[in-house]
C-alpha positions, 0 to 999 in steps of 0.5 A, spaced: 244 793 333 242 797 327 235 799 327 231 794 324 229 795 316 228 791 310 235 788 309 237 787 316 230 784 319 231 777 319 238 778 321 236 781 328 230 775 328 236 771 328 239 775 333 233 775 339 232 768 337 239 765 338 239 770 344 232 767 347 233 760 345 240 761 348 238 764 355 233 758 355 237 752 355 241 756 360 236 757 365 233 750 364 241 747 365 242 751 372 235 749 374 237 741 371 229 741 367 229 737 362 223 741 356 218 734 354 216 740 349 223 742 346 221 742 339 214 746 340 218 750 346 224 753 339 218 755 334 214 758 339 221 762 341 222 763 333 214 766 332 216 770 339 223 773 335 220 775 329 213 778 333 217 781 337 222 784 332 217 786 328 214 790 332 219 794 335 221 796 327 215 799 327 217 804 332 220 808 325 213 810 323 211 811 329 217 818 331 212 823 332 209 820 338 212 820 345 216 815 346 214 811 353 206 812 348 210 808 343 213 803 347 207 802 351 203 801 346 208 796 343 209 792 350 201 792 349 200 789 342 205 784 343 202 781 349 194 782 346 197 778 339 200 773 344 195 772 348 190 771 341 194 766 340 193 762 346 185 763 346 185 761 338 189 755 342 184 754 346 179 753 342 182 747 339 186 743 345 186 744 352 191 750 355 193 749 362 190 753 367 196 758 368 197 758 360 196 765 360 201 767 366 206 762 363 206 766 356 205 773 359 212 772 364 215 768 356 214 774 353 215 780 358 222 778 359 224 777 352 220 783 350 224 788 354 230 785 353 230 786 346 227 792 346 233 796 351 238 794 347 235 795 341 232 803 343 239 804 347 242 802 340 237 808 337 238 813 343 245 812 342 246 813 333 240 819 334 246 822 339 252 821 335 249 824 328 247 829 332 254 830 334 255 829 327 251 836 325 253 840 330 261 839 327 258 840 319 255 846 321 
């Protein structure tokens, strides 16, 4: 995985959200579920996908800070949008009782695994420009 600018950010949406949606129908065929709310279940994995990967390309403004703050503070942000989202919500229908909880596990999940790829991917690119220098100097 690159790391996420302007040209590659809707191919690395569709990335997480194929990932997602894929892990999604996995789970739901393992456990024999069958989702009455497949069609808003898959915009909500896409409105998850671009968040998600919009504020993890973030992390490119924000090099100067520690690395675990950053990270932190992503995770953060996220969860605070989304659970935003889910009071907004509430104000015009009725959430389930464990709404906040079902977002908060829906949202972890694909939020960590996105982001070790994705900061695995960016250790790793540092490490080899490094190399990189070190052989042209």
């Amino acid at each position: 995985m690159k790391l996420i600018n302007k040209k590659n950010f809707i191919s690395i949406v569709c990335i997480f959200f194929t990932l997602i949606t894929c892990g999604k129908l996995l789970l739901e065929r393992l456990s024999n579920f069958t989702d009455k709310y497949y069609t808003d279940n898959i915009f909500t994995i896409l409105g998850f996908s671009v968040l998600i990967t919009l504020i993890l390309s973030v992390h490119y403004y924000l090099q100067r800070f520690p690395f675990l703050l950053v990270f932190a503070a992503q995770y953060v942000v996220t969860v605070g949008i989304v659970f935003l989202a889910i009071w907004i919500h509430g104000m015009f229908s009725i959430n389930a009782p464990t709404a906040y909880w079902d977002m908060f596990y829906s949202i972890t999940i694909p939020f960590f695994g996105g982001a070790i790829v994705y900061y695995i991917c960016f250790f790793y690119q540092i490490k080899k420009a490094n190399k990189i220098l070190e052989k042209l100097q």
